[in-house]
N, C-alpha and C positions, 0 to 999 in steps of 0.2 A: 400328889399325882403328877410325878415330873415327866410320865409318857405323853402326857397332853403337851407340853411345855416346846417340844420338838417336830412339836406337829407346825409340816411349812402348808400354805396352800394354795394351788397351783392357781396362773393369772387365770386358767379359761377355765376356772372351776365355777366361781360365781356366775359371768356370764353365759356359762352352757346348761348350769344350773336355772337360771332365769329362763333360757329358753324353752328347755325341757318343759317346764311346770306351764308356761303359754302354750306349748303343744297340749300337752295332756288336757289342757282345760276345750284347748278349742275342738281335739278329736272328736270327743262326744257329740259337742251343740254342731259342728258346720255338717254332721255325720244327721243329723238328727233333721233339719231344718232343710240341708239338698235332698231326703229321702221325702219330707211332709209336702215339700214343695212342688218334688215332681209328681206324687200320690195322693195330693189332698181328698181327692174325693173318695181314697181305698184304702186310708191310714186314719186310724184314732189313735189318739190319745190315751187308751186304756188300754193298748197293747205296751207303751212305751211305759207304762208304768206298772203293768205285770212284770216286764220284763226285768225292772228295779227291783221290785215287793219277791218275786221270784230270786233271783240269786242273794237278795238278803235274806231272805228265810232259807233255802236249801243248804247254803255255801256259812253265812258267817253267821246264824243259828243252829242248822241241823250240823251240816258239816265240824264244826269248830266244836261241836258239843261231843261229838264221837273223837275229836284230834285232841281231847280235852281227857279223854279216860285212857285213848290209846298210847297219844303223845305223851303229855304234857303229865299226866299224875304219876305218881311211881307206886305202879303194881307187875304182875309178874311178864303180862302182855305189852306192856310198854319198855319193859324192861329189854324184852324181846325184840321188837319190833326197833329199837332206837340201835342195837345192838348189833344189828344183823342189816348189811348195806340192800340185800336184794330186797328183805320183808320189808325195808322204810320206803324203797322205793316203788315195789308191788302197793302196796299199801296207801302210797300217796297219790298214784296216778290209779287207782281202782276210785279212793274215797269223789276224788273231784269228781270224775267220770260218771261215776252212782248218783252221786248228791244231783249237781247241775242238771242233768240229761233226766234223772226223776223228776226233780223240780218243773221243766220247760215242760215232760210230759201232762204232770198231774193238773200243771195250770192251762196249759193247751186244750186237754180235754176234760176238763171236769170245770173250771171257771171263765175259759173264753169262750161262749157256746154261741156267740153272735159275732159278724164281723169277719168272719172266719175266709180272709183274702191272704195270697201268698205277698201280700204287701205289708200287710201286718205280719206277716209270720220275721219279716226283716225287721219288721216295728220294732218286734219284742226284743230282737239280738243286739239292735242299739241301744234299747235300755241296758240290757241288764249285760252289755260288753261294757257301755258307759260307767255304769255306777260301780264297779269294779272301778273302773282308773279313778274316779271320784275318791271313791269310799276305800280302796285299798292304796292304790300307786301313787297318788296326787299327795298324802299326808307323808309320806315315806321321803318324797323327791321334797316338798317343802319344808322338812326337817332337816334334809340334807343342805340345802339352799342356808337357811337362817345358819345353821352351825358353821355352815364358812364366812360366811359374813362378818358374825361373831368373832371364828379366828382369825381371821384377815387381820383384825385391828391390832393385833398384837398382846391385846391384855390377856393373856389366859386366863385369871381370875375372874372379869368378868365374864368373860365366856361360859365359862362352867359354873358359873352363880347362874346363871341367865337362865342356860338349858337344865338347871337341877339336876347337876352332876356330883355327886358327891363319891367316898369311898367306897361304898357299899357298891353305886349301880356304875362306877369308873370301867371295869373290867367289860358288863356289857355294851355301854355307849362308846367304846374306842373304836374298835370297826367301824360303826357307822360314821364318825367325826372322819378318822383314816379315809374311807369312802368318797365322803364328801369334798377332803382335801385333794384325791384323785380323779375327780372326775373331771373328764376334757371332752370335746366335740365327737370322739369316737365312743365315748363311754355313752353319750346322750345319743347317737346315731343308734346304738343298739339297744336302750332304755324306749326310745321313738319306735323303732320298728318292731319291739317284742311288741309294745301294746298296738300295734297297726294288726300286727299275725293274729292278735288276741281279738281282737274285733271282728276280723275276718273270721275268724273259729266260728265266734259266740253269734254271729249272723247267720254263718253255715252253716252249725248244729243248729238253729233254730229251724230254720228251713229242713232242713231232714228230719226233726222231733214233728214239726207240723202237717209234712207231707205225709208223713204214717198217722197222725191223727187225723186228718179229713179223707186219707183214702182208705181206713181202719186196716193198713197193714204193721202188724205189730214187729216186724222184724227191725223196724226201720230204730225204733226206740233200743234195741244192744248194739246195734248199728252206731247209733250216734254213741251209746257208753264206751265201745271200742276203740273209735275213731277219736275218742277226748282221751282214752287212758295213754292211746299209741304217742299219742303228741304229747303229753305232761312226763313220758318218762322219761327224757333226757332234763326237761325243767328237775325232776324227781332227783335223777345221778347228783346234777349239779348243786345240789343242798349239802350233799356227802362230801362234795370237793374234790369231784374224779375228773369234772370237764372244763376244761374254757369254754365263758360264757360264747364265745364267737359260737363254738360246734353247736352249744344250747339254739342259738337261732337262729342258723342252718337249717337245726332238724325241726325246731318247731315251722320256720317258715314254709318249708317242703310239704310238711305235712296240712298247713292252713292251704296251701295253696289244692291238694289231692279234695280237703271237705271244700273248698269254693268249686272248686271242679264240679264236683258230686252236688252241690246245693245247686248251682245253677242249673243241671238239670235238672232236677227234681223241681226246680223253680217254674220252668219252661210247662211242667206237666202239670200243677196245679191249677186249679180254678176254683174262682169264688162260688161257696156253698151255701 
């Protein structure tokens, strides 16, 4: 494996790597504990953990389970869909957009039937923006982290003993190692701020899934699928390898900032039921 061997990695890789993984850890809790603090008495606790149970059941069971026969198996629809740059990218900002925005609905209105404050309806978006950088971004950035550390020291052999890198999985773990080798203070500014947009989303579409369940206006609910599909489809391009990540969050921030817009008023308008 002499590709690994020529891997150098860069000085502000480790420590922008450190910082990043103390970001993503503390967005959630300092997001979580200023919102209970200033709303103690209009904030539970079982919104903030719908909001968890919610995007792991919609996104990395329902979800992953359709990207699993679409994506990931090889039949004639995946064949299709992996084939064809517009159908992967129709198809992966539809999936998110359906799954999540069903999800906040069903649990919205069919299991939060008490409690029902526009304080909570934020409750729920910090869970379940939280456990996303938890559960998906956090293991990603501290694999990235350990594997330069690893190369830092110079031994490539133990390196790639360490991370269970062999021949077989060499081809798909170089990216990631390369990655890690490259990352510097501008790569972690954009890794920071995608999940800050992402928080703001998953707060804002909560507030608008909630606003149409307590005032039984149903439009609000393709409203929120739209407004999730609009934003995920430059994340979508960029999977294909058409855009620089910069343009990716540009247009996703543009677009978090259009649902904070829209959540906050809708926020303004709710009242506890």
């Amino acid at each position: 494996m002499k590709e690994f061997e020529n891997i150098v990695i860069g000085s502000a890789s480790i420590p922008s790597l450190s910082i990043t993984v103390l970001l993503m850890v503390l967005m959630p809790i300092v997001s979580f504990v200023y919102w209970r603090r200033k709303h103690r008495e209009s904030t539970g606790f079982n919104y903030l953990v719908a909001g968890v149970l919610g995007f792991i059941i919609s996104s990395r069971v329902l979800e992953m389970g359709v990207h699993y026969l679409c994506i990931l198996a090889d039949n004639p629809v995946s064949r299709f869909i992996n084939g064809n740059t517009a159908a992967f990218v129709i198809y992966g900002a539809a999936m998110a957009g359906v799954f999540e925005e069903c999800g906040r609905y069903v649990v919205m209105k069919y299991v939060l039937k008490k409690d029902r404050t526009r304080e909570n309806a934020v409750m729920y978006g910090i869970g379940h923006g939280g456990i996303e950088i938890v559960a998906v971004v956090l293991p990603t950035i501290i694999l990235s982290l350990v594997s330069a550390i690893l190369f830092s020291s110079g031994d490539t052999q133990n390196a790639l003993s360490a991370l269970r890198i062999t021949e077989d999985t060499a081809a798909s773990a170089l990216p990631t190692i390369k990655a890690a080798a490259a990352f510097d203070f501008a790569t972690m500014a954009l890794n920071v701020a995608e999940r800050v947009f992402a928080m703001v989303l998953h707060i804002g579409l909560s507030v608008v899934v909630f606003h149409g369940v307590v005032k039984d206006r149903k439009v609000f609910l393709p409203l929120a699928i739209c407004l999730h599909m609009v934003t995920d489809l430059f994340p979508a391009i960029y999977q294909r390898g058409l855009l620089p990540l910069w343009i990716v969050e540009v247009w996703v921030g543009a677009w978090s900032a259009v649902i904070a817009c829209i959540a906050v008023r809708l926020y303004r308008r709710c009242e506890v039921s």
